[in-house]
C-alpha positions in Angstrom: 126.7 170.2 133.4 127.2 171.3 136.6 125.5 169.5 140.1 121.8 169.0 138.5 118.8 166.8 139.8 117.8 164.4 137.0 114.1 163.1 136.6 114.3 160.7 133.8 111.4 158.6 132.5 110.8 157.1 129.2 107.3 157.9 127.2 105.8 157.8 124.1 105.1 160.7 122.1 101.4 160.1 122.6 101.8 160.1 126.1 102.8 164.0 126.6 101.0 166.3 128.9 99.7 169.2 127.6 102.8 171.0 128.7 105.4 168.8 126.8 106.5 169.9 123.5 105.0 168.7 120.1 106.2 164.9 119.0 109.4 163.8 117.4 110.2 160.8 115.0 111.4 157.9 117.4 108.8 155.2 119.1 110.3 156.2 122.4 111.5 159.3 124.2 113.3 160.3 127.0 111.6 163.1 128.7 113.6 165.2 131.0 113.2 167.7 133.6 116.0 169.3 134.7 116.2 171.5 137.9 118.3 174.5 138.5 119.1 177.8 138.8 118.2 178.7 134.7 115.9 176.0 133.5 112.8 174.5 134.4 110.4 174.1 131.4 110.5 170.2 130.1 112.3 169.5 127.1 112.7 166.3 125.3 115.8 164.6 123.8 116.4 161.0 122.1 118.0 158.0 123.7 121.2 159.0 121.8 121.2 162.7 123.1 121.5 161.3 126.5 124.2 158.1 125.3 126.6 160.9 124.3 126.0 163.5 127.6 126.5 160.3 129.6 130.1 159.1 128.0 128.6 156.0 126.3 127.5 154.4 129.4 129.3 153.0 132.4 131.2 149.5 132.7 129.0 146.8 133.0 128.2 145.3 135.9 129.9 142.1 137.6 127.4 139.0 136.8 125.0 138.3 139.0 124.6 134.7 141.1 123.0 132.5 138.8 119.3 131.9 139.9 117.8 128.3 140.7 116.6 126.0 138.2 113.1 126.5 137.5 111.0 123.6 138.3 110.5 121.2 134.9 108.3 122.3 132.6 105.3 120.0 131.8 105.4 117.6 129.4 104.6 118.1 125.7 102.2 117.0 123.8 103.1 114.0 122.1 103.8 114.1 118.2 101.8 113.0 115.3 102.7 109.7 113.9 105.9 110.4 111.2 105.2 108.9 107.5 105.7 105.2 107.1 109.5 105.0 105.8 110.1 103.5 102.4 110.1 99.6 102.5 113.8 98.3 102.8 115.9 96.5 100.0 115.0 92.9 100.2 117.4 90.5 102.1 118.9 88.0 100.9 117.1 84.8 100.9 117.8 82.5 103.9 119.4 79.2 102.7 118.0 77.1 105.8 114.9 75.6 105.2 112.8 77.1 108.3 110.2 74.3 110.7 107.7 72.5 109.0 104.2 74.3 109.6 101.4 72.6 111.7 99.6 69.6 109.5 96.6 71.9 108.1 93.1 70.1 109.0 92.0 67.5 106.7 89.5 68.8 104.2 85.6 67.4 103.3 85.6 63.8 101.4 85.0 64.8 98.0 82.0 63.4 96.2 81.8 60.4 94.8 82.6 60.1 91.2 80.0 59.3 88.4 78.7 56.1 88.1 80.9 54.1 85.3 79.4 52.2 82.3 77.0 49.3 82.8 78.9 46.0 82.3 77.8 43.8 79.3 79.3 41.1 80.4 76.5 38.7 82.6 78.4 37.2 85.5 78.1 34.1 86.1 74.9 32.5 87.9 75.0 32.2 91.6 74.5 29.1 93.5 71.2 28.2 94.3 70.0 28.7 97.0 69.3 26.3 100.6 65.9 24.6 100.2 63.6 26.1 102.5 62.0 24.4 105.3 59.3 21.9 104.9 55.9 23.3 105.9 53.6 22.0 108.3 51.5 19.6 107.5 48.2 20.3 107.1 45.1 18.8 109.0 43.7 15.4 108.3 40.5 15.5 106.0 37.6 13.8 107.3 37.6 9.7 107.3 34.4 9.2 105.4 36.0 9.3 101.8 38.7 11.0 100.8 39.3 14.1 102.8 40.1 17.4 100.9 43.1 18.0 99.9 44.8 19.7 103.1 45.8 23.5 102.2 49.1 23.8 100.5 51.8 24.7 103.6 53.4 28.0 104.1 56.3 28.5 101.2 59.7 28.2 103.4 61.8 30.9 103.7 63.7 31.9 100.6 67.5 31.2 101.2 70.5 33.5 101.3 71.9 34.4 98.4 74.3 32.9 97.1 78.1 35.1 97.0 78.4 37.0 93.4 80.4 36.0 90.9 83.9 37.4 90.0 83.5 40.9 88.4 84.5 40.6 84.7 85.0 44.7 84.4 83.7 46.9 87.0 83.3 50.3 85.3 86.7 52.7 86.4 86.8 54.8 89.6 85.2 58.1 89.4 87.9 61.0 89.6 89.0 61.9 93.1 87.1 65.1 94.4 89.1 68.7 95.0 90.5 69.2 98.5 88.6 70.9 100.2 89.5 74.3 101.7 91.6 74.4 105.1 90.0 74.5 108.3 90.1 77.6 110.6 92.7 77.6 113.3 91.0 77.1 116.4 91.3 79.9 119.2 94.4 79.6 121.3 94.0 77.9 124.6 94.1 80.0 128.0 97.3 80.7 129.6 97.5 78.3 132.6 98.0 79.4 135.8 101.5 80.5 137.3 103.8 78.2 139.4 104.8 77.6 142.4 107.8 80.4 143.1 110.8 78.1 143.3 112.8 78.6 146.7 115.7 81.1 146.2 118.9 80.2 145.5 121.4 80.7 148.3 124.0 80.5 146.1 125.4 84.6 144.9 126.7 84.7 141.5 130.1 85.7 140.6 130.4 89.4 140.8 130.2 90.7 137.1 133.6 92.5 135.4 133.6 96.3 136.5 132.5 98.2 133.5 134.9 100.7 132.0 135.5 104.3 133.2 133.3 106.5 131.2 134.6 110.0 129.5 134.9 112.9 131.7 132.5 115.1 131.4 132.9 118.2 130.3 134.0 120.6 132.9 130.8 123.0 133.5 130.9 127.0 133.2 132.5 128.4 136.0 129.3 130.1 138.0 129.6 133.7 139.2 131.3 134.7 142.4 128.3 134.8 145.2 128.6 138.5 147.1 130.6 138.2 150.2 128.5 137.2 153.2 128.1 139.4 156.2 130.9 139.2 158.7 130.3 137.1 161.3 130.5 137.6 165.1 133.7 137.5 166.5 134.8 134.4 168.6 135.4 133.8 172.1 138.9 133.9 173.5 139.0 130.3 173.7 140.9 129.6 176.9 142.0 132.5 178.1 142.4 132.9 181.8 142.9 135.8 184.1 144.4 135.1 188.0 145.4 137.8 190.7 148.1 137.3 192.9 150.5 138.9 195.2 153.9 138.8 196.6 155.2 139.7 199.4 158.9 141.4 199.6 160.6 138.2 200.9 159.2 136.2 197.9 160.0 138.7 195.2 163.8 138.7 196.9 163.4 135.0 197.2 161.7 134.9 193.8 158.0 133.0 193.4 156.4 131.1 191.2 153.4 132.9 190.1 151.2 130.7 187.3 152.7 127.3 187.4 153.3 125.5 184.4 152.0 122.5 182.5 153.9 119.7 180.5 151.1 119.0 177.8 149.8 122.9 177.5 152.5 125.3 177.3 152.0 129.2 178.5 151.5 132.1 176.4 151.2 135.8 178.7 148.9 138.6 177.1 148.5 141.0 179.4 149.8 141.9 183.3 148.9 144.5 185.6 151.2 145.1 188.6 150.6 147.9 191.7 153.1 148.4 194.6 152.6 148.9 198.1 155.0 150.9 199.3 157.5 152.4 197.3 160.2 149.8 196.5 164.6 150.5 196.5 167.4 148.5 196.5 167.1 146.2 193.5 167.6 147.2 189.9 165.1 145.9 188.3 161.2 143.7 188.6 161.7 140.5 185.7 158.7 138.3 184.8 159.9 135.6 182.7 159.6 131.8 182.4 161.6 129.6 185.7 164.6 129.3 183.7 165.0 132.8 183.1 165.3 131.8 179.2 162.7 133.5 178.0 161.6 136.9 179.5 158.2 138.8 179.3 159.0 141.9 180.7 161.6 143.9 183.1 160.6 147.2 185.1 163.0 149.1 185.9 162.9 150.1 189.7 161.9 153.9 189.3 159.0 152.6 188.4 158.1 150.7 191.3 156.3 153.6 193.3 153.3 153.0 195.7 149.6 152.4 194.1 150.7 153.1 190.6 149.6 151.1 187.8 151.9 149.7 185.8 150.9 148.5 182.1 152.4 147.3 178.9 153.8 150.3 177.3 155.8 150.7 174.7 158.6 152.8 174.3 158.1 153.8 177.9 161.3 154.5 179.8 161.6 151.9 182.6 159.6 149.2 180.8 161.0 146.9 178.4 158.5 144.2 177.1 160.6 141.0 176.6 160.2 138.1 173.5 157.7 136.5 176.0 155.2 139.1 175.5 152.8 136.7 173.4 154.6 133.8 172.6 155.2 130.5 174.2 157.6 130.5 177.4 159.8 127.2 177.6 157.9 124.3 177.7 156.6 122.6 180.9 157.7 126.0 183.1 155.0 128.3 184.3 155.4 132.4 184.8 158.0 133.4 187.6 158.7 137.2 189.4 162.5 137.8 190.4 164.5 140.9 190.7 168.4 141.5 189.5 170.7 143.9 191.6 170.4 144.1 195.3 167.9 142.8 197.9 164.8 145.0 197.4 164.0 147.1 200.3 161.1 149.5 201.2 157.8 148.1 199.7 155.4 145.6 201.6 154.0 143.8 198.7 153.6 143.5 195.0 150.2 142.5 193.3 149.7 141.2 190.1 146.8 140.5 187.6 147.9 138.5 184.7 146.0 137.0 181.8 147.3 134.3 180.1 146.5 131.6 177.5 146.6 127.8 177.1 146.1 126.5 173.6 144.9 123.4 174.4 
């Protein structure tokens, strides 16, 4: 199609401008404006048009982080009561005879029974009784004939009666009343109040038998792979060190000692700059290497030892061979040492020397 400028958006057909053209079947369409060189009325095409122009659609894309959990939804409302389930089969019936019940409260007496037959039978007569008391007598009548009779005394008081015969067929018993209903159960005494809190035992338990080990759980979904972060800042040299020093012609002859070394941090060289002054003849070559001479950082060849020229680390530089001591370790406990091999040098006054090194601890 050529290098066109694409203005998609999706409409309904009810949504056209006067401009667009008249409505086809589909809910949605895509309407497109295309810009270029031959054509720039709108037209219209279906999802599908554009599907197949496009190839069926790119790859899709790698999953994205999964979000955070939303917070928890609030709780539901709680269910309506479910149907009473149907009543179970009946057990079978205990064979132990279960507590005796509380003594239910005695009922009302009941009434007493009819009255039985009259006897017929006359008991027998009971004993007289005690003879009252004699009355008082009364006044004397008057002594000139015969007095008048005195008034009778008071009648004594009529004696007990006597005990009753022997019954000779008290009528029967009436029949003993119904029970009368049981008593309500009276209302259950209050709770009485809490005791004391007894004082804690000082004495702990045995520890209880470790529970078993539980199934593993299913191993969760393996969560999408977070976009890398940004790179960070890069970090400090850690100890890194950088020392100037100089030696004279007598010392580089004699040879010198120039970083010293350290039994518990061995010496790694990164970098060295040396500059002569005066030009320099008579040896064969400049060596930096460990004391021992075992391992070597670098040799310069004495062509190269010219006045106020900088020498670097180069490589594949005639006169300048960087030795195995070029960042790595020299021997351990020996520090960084400057000799020369061939003849005594002649002709230059001094040699100085800026050197950065590193200690890894």
């Amino acid at each position: 199609m050529g290098n066109k400028e694409y203005d998609l958006t999706f409409k309904k057909t009810s949504e056209f401008s006067a401009g667009g053209t008249a409505a086809v079947a589909g809910d949605k369409l895509i309407l497109m404006k295309i810009t270029g060189a031959n054509i720039n009325a709108p037209v219209t095409r279906t999802v599908q048009d554009i599907l197949d122009l496009g190839g069926g659609g790119g790859a899709t894309g790698a999953t994205g982080a999964t979000g955070a959990t939303g917070g928890t939804g609030a709780t539901g409302a709680t269910g309506g009561t479910g149907a009473t389930g149907p009543t179970g089969a009946q057990g079978t019936a205990s064979t132990v005879t279960g507590p005796t019940g509380p003594t239910g409260f005695t009922g009302p007496t009941g009434s007493t029974g009819a009255q039985g037959t009259a006897s017929t039978v006359t008991g027998p007569t009971g004993a007289t009784g005690a003879t009252g008391a004699t009355g008082d007598t009364g006044p004397s009548g008057p002594s000139d004939g015969t007095g008048a009779t005195g008034a009778t005394g008071a009648t004594g008081s009529t004696g007990t009666t006597g005990p009753s015969g022997p019954s000779d067929g008290t009528g029967a018993t009436g029949a003993t009343g119904n029970q009368g209903n049981q008593g309500d159960t009276g209302v259950t005494g209050a709770t009485g109040p809490t005791g004391a809190q007894g004082t804690a035992s000082t004495v702990t338990g045995p520890t209880g038998a470790t529970g078993a080990t539980g199934p593993t759980g299913v191993t969760g979904v393996t969560g999408a792979t977070g976009a890398t972060g940004a790179t960070g800042p890069t970090g400090g040299e850690g100890n890194t060190f950088t020392t100037a020093v100089e030696c004279s012609l007598a010392q580089l002859n004699a040879g010198l000692v120039l970083i010293a070394g350290d039994p518990d941090d061995p010496l790694i060289i990164t970098n060295w700059n040396i500059v002569c002054d005066g030009n320099f003849s008579g040896l064969t070559t400049l060596e930096l290497a460990d004391e021992s001479g075992t391992v070597n950082v670098c040799s310069i060849a004495q062509s190269r030892l010219d006045n106020a020229v900088v020498i670097v680390p180069e490589v594949d530089v005639p006169g300048i061979q960087l030795g195995a001591g070029m960042v790595t370790v020299l021997t351990a406990t020996e520090g960084l040492k400057i000799t020369k091999t061939g003849a005594a040098a002649t002709g230059g006054t001094k040699i100085s020397l800026a050197i950065t090194y590193f200690r890894p601890s």
